[in-house]
Structures are given as structure tokens and as C-alpha cells.
C-alpha positions in Angstrom: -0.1 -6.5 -9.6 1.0 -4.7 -13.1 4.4 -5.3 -14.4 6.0 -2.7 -16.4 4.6 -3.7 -19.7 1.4 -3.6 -18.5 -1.7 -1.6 -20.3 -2.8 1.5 -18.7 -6.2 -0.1 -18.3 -5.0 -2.7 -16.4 -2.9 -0.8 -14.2 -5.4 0.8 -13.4 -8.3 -1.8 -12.5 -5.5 -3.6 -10.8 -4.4 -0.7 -8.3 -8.3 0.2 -8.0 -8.7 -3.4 -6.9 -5.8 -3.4 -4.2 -7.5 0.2 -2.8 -10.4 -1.4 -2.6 -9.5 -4.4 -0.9 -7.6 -1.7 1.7 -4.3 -3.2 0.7 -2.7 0.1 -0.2 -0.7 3.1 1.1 -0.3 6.8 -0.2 2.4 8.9 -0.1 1.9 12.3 -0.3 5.2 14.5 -1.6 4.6 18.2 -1.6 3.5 18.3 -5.4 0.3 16.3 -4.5 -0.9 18.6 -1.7 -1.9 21.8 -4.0 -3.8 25.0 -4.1 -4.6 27.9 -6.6 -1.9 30.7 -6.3 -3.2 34.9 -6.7 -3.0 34.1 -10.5 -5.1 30.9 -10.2 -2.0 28.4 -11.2 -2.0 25.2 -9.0 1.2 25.2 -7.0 2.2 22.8 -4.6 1.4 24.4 -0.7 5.0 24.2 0.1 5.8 26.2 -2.4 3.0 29.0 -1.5 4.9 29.1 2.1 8.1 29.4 0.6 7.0 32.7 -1.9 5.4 34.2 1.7 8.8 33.9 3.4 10.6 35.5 0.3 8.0 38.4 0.3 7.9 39.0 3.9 12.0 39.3 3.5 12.1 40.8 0.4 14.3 38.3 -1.0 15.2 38.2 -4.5 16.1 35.0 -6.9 18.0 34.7 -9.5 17.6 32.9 -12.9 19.3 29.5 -11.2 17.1 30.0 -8.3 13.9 28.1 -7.2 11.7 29.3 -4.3 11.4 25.8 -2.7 10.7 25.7 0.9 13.9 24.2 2.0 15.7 26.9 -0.1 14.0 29.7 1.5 14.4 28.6 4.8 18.1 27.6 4.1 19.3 31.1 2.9 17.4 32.9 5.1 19.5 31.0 8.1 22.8 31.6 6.2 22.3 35.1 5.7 21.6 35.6 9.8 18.3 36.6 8.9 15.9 34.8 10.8 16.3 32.1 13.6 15.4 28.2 13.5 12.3 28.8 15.4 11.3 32.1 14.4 11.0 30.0 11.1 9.1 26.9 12.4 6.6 29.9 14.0 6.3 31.6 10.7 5.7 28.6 8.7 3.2 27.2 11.4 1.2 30.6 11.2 1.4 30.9 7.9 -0.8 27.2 7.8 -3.0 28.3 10.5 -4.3 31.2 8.9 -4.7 29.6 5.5 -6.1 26.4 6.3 -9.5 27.6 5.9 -9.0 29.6 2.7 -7.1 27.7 0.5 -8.9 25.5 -2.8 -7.2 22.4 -2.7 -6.8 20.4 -6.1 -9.7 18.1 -6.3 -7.1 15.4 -7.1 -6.4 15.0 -3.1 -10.2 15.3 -2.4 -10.7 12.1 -4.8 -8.1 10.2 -3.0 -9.4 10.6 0.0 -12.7 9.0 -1.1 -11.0 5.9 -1.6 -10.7 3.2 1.1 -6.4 3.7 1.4 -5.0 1.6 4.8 -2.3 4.4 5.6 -2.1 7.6 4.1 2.0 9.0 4.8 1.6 13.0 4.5 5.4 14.7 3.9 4.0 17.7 4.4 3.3 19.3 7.6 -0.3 20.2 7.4 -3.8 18.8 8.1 -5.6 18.8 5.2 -6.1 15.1 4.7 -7.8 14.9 8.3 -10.0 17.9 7.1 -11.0 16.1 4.1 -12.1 12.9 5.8 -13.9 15.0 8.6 -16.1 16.0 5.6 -16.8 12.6 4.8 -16.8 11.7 8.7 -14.4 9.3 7.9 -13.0 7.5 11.1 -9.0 8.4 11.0 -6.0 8.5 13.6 -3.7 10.7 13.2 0.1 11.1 14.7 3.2 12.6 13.0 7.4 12.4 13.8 9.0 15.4 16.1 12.5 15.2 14.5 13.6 17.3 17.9 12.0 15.3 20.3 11.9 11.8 19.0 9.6 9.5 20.2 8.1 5.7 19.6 4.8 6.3 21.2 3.0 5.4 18.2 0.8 3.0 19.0 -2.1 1.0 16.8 -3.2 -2.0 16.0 -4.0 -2.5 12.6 -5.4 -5.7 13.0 -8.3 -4.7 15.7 -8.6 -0.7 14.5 -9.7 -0.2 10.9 -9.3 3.8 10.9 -7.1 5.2 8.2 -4.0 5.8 10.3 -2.6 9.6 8.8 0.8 10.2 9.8 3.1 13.1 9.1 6.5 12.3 8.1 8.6 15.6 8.8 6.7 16.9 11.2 3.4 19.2 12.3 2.7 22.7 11.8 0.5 22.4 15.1 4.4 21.1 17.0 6.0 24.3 15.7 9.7 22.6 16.7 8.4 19.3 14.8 8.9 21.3 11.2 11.8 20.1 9.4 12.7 23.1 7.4 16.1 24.0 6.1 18.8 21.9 4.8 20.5 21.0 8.1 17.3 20.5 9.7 16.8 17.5 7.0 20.3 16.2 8.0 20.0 16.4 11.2 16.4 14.2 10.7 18.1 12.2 8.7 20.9 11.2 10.5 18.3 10.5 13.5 15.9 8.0 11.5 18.7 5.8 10.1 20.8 6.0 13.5 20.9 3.0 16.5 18.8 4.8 18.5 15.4 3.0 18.7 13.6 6.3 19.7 14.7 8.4 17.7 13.7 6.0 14.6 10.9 5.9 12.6 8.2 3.6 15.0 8.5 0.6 14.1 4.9 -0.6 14.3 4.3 1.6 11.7 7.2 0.7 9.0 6.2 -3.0 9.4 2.3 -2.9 8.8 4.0 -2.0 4.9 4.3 -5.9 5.1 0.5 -6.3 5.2 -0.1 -3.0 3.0 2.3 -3.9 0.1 1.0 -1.6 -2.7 2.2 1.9 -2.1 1.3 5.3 -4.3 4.0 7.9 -4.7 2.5 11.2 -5.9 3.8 14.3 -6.4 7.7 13.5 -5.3 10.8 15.2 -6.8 13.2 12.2 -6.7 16.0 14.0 -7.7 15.5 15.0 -3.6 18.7 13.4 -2.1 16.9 13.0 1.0 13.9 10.4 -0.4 16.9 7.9 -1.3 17.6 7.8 2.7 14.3 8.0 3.9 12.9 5.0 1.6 16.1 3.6 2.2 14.4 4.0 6.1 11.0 3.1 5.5 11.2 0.2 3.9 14.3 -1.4 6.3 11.9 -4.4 7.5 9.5 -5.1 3.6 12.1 -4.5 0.8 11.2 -7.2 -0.8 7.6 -7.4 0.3 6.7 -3.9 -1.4 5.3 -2.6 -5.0 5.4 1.1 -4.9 4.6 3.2 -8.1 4.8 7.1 -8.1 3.3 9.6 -10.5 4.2 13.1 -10.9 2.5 16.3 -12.0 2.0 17.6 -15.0 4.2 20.4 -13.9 6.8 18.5 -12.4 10.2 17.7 -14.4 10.4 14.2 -15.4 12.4 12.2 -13.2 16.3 11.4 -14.6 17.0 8.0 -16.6 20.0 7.4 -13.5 17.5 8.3 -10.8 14.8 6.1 -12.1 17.7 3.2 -12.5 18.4 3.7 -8.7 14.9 3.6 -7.2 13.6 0.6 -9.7 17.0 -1.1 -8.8 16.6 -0.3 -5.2 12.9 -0.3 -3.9 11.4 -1.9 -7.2 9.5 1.5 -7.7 7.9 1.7 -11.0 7.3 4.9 -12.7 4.2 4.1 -15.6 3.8 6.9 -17.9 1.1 8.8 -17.0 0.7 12.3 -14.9 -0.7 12.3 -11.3 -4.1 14.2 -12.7 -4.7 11.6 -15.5 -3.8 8.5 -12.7 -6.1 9.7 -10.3 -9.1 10.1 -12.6 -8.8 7.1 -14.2 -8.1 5.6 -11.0 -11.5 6.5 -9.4 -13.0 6.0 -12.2 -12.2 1.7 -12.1 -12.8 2.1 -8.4 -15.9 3.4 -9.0 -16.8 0.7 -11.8 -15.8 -1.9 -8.5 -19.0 -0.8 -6.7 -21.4 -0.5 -9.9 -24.1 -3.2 -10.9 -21.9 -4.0 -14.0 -19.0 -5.3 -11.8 -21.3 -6.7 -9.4 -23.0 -8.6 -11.9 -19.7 -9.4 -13.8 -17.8 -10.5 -10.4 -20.7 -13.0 -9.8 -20.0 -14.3 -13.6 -17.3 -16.7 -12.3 -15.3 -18.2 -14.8 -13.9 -20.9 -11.9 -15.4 -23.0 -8.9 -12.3 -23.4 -6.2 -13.0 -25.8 -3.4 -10.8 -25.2 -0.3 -9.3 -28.1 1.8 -8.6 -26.9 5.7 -9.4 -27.7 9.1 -12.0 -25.5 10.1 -11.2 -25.9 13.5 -7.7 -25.5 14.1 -6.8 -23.1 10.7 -9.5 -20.8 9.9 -6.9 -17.5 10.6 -4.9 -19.1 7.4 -8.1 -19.6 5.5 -9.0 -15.7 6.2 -5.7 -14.7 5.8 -5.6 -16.5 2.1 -9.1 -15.7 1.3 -8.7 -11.8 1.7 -6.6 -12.1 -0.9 -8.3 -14.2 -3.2 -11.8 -12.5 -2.9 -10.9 -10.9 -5.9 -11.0 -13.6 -8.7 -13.1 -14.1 -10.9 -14.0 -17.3 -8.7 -16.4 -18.7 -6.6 -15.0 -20.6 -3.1 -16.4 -23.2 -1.5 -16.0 -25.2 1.6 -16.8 -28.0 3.6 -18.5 -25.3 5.3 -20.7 -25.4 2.3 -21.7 -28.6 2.5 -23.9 -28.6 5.8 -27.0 -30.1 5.3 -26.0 -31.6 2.0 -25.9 -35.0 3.5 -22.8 -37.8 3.1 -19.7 -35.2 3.3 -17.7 -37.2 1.4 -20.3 -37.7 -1.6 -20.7 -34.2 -1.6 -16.8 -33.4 -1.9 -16.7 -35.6 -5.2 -19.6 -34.3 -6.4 -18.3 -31.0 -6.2 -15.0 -32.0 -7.5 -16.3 -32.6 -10.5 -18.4 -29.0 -10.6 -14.6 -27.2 -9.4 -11.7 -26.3 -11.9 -9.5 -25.1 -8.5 -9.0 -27.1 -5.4 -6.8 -25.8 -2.9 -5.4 -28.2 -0.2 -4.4 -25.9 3.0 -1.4 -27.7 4.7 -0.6 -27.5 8.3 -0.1 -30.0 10.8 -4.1 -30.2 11.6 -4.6 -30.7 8.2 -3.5 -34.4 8.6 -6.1 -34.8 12.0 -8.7 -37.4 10.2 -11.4 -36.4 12.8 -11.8 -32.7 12.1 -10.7 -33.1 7.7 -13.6 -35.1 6.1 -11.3 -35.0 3.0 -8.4 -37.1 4.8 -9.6 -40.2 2.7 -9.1 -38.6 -0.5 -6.2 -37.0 -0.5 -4.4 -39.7 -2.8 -7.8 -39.5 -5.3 -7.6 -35.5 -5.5 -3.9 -36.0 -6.0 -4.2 -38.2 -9.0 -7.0 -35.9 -10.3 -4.6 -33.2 -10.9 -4.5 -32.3 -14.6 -4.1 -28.3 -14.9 -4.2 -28.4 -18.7 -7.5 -30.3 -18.8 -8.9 -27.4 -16.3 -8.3 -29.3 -13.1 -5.9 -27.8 -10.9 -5.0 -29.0 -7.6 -2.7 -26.1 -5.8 -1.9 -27.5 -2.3 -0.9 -24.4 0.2 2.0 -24.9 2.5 -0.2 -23.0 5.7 1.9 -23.7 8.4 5.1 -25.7 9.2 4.3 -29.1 8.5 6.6 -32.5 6.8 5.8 -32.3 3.5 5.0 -36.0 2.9 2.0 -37.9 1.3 0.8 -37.7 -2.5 -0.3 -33.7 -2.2 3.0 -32.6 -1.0 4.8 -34.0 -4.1 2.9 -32.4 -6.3 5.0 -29.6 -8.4 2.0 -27.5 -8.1 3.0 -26.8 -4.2 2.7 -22.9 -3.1 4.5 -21.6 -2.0 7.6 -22.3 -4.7 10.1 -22.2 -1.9 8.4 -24.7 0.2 8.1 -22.5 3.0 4.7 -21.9 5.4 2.9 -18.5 4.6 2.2 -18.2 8.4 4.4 -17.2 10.6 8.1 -16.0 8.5 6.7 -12.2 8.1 5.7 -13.3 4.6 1.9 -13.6 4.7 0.9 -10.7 2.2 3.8 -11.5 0.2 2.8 -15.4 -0.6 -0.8 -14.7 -0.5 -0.5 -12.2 -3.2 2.1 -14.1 -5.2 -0.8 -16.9 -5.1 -3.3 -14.9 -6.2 -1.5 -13.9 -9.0 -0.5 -17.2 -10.5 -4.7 -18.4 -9.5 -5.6 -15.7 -11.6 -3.7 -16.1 -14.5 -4.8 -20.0 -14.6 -8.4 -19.0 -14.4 -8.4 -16.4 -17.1 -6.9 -18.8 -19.4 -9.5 -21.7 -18.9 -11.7 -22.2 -21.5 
């Protein structure tokens, strides 16, 4: 992915490639789920609710004020002026009779034309489902009751490939779900970081962000004291496993040099210089050049030939697994799967040595099995054929948990760097990635 100092362009194209390959998640904060007000200004939805509350009270602001949802709800409580659930009721009604009338900024219709894993809403309507029914767009949808925690989320992301939408503070539909006022947010708070296993955040949610890595923040005020706790929450299992960036509004108030410090320091969030509007356009734009007969045709340009080593038999999940992740080089992989038909196995593995720049050794214990590895007798020759600067690069794969012995475990061009198997430590997306990365940087510099 992107570092810091990255181009725009390449942010971009990198980001559009990691949606594409369904490796990312979106967070939606209340900024990114807008509508036109009576004067046709966007304004986050939240905020709409909030300014029908203060009407429908007659409540006045002063020049420190902001009508903010949480602010509303909060002063209206202090002031003995409405009731907890006379509040959840309001705000519920107030999204069932709007649902159906409101223009939504074509910014969260673009998104959800993109091929996102999990979409986190932090708001409590259903627009997002609406928007993928119009696409029929297969989805499954479930959402936290702060009052009546619960841990009956259950999905497999391995055998269902809907997008999973889930609402993080609640649903209008579950009136009591709404987390409105200020001690409403403590309250939810104090629930989702507590010992109590239901009452947290489900699990089987919070560690899929091991396999989804790359994670969009748009449209959150991270000056929100809150957000530190609950990505404090979220990301409890995948600290170090996750790259989230967040874009704001045009609109929005940039976010503090301290706060910025704090989240990069903390959750490794980046915050690139560009508006949400701008990101998403361009973002769209380089997913959309992903599907064209320009990238088509410049994808099957490969500028590398990568033969992989494995036991077909015993380690094709680790071969997938890697693969997914690799599909995206500017590469073409090959197999001894490839080489049915073609006669002596072994000729055909030299001869396509010398047509590869890549070769990637897979290591597990069936690796080593002689009967199902036709490459088991030339382990020691690929070894000694490994030259990286003369465009030969032999990158043996720690799979599984295996001795590292023999003349491809010695070489300094081992992944991963700390020696230790990408199956089976909760690490897969992390190593593959980090291989990716350091595969495509080699090839783009081959000459």
C-alpha cells in the first residue's frame, strides 16, 4: 500500500486495487452519509435530525453552539425536556418518514458501486442497504443494541461473499438501539471495552479486519473523544495488521496536528491531503480504469514470469491464500500445474527456469515429500541460481511450520523476514501483503 509520501496517483490506483481485490472496509462517520438541506447545502443527515429536534423545541443556539445530534439530544435531557426514549422514537420517525425523500450525495452512491468486503455505518440509518437494493447487490445486514447487547452475529466470510453492512451505534428500526446523548455514548462505551463478552463488539466481526486490512475513514470528526475508544475497540485483535486512511469533507474542519499525532501513533491511520469528494472521484475513476481494455491489455503486459514451487496435493489452501494476493502484479504465475502434457516434468521446470525472473519455493513440511514435488531434485540447482541483481530471484515462502534446513532455507531471500509460517499465527493477510509488496517493487525495477 501507499506510504505517506506517496503521489496522489498512486494512492489512488493502489486503494482502487485493494477494493477491487475485496480486501477493503468502509467506515462511514456522519459527514459521509449527506443530503441537500431546504437551501440545497449538503449537510451531513445527523445533522438534518438534530435542526428537526431544535425546531420541534424551539431551541435556540448561541454563537459557541453547534446543532450536532449528540448536542441536541444532550440538552434537551438536561433541561427535563424530553425523555431517553421519547428521543430514540423521535429520531427513529424522523428517518422513517424521510428515508424516501431525501437526495443523498452521489459520493455514497459511487461507493457503493465498488466491490468493499464490510461496509461499518456509524449512523443509524439504512441507506447503504437501499443503495445496493438498487443494484440488487447481495448484502447482510446486522447492527449493535447498546441496551441489549448481544453476540449473535454470525457469518462466515470465508463461505458467504455478501457485503456484510453493520451499524455501529445502533438502528433507527430498534428505537432503544439509538445511541443519542452524551451519557448514552458512555454508557456504550463503557459496555464495548468492558469484560463482558456480550456486551462487546462480536468478535467474529472485529477479527475478519485481519483478512480485510485496508480500511476507509470518511467523513469522521476526530476531535470526537469517543472514536479514540472505539478504534481503540475495533481494532483490539489487528493493530498491527491494519492500514486505515480517512478523508474528510470539504466542509469539515481539518483535523488537529496533536489529534493526527495520536491516531498515526496509535492505529497507523494516515490522513493524505485530499477532501472526501476529490478521493472518491478519483477513486472510481482508477477502479474503473481496473475493468477497461487498457488495463486489461496492460495487466496481461507482464513485465515478470514467477514459477511457483508447492505440493499441489497437500498445500494448495497456502497457494490460494498467497496467490490472492499476488494476482495483482504485473506478473504471470505458473505451476507445475502448468506443465501437464508438456512431457519430462523436470525438463520442463528448467526450461521454464530460464523463461522466469521470480521463483517462489512454498515451504511446509509436504514440500520436502519427493513423490508429490517433482522439483525435490533441484532444490540445491534453483538455490545456486539465485542472483536477484541479474533478474533471477529465488524468494522461498515459509507456508507452514517446517525446519528450515537444506540450501533454500539459507537463502537471505526467505519470507517471511521473521522466519515464521504465514499459515496458521493470525498473520496470513499481513505476510501475504508484505510479500507482495517487496515482489512488486523487484519486478518494476527489472529491466
Amino acid at each position: 500500500m501507499p506510504t505517506p509520501s506517496s503521489s496522489p496517483a498512486e494512492l489512488y490506483q493502489n486503494i482502487a486495487r485493494k477494493v477491487k481485490e475485496g480486501s477493503c472496509v468502509l467506515f462511514l462517520g456522519p459527514a459521509a452519509l449527506a443530503a441537500k438541506d431546504k437551501d440545497g447545502k449538503w449537510q451531513p443527515i445527523t445533522d438534518l435530525c438534530a435542526r428537526h429536534l431544535a425546531d420541534k423545541y424551539d431551541l435556540e443556539f448561541g454563537a459557541d453552539e453547534d446543532c450536532k445530534l449528540p448536542y441536541v439530544a444532550s440538552l434537551l435531557r438536561i433541561q427535563n425536556r424530553s425523555t431517553d426514549n421519547v428521543l430514540q422514537e423521535e429520531v427513529a420517525k424522523f428517518y422513517t418518514d424521510m428515508a424516501d425523500k431525501f437526495e443523498l450525495h452521489p459520493a455514497v452512491e459511487q461507493l457503493t458501486d465498488l466491490k468493499f468486503r464490510i461496509v461499518i455505518n456509524t449512523t443509524p440509518d439504512n441507506f447503504v442497504t437501499k443503495l445496493y437494493d438498487q443494484i440488487a447487490q447481495a448484502y447482510h445486514t446486522d447492527y449493535y443494541n447498546w441496551y441489549k447487547p448481544s453476540t449473535g452475529f454470525n457469518f462466515d466470510f470465508e463461505k458467504d461473499s455478501r457485503v456484510v453492512i453493520y451499524n455501529l451505534l445502533g438502528a433507527y428500526q430498534k428505537p432503544e438501539s439509538l445511541v443519542l446523548t452524551y451519557k448514552q455514548q458512555l454508557s456504550y462505551i463503557k459496555k464495548i471495552v468492558g469484560e463482558q463478552q456480550n456486551e462487546r463488539i462480536p468478535d467474529a466481526l472485529t477479527n475478519a479486519f485481519k483478512d480485510f486490512r485496508h480500511h476507509l475513514f470518511l467523513g469522521f470528526d476526530f476531535e470526537d473523544w469517543a472514536l479514540r475508544l472505539l478504534l481503540d475497540t475495533l481494532y483490539k485483535n489487528v493493530r498491527d495488521n491494519v492500514q486505515p486512511y480517512s478523508f474528510s469533507t470539504k466542509d469539515e474542519l481539518p483535523t488537529e496536528a496533536d489529534t493526527r499525532v495520536f491516531f498515526q501513533g496509535e492505529f497507523g491511520m494516515q490522513f493524505p491531503k485530499d477532501s472526501l469528494e476529490n478521493f472518491v472521484t478519483n477513486l472510481v475513476s482508477e477502479y474503473q480504469k481496473l475493468d477497461s481494455p487498457t488495463a486489461a491489455s496492460s495487466a496481461q503486459a507482464s513485465k515478470a514470469k514467477v514459477l511457483v514451487l508447492y505440493n499441489e496435493a497437500a498445500d494448495k489452501d497456502g497457494y490460494e491464500l498467497l496467490l490472492k494476493h499476488l494476482r495483482g502484479l504485473p506478473a504471470q504465475f505458473v505451476s507445475t500445474a502448468d506443465a501437464v502434457g508438456q512431457g519430462d516434468i523436470q525438463a520442463w521446470l528448467r526450461k521454464t527456469m530460464d523463461e522466469c525472473q521470480v521463483v517462489l519455493p512454498l515451504l511446509s513440511a509436504d514440500f520436502y515429500d519427493e513423490a508429490n514435488n517433482p522439483a525435490m531434485p533441484l532444490l540445491a540447482e534453483i538455490a545456486q541460481k539465485n542472483n536477484p541483481r541479474k533478474g533471477f530471484l529465488v524468494m522461498p515462502i515459509l507456508l507452514k511450520t517446517v525446519g528450515l534446513d537444506g540450501p533454500l532455507a539459507q537463502l537471505h531471500t526467505l519470507r517471511p523476514t521473521d522466519k515464521q509460517p504465514i499459515v496458521g499465527g493470525g498473520k496470513e493477510s499481513q505476510y501475504a501483503t508484505e510479500i507482495a509488496e517487496g515482489l512488486k517493487k523487484y519486478i518494476e525495477n527489472l529491466k
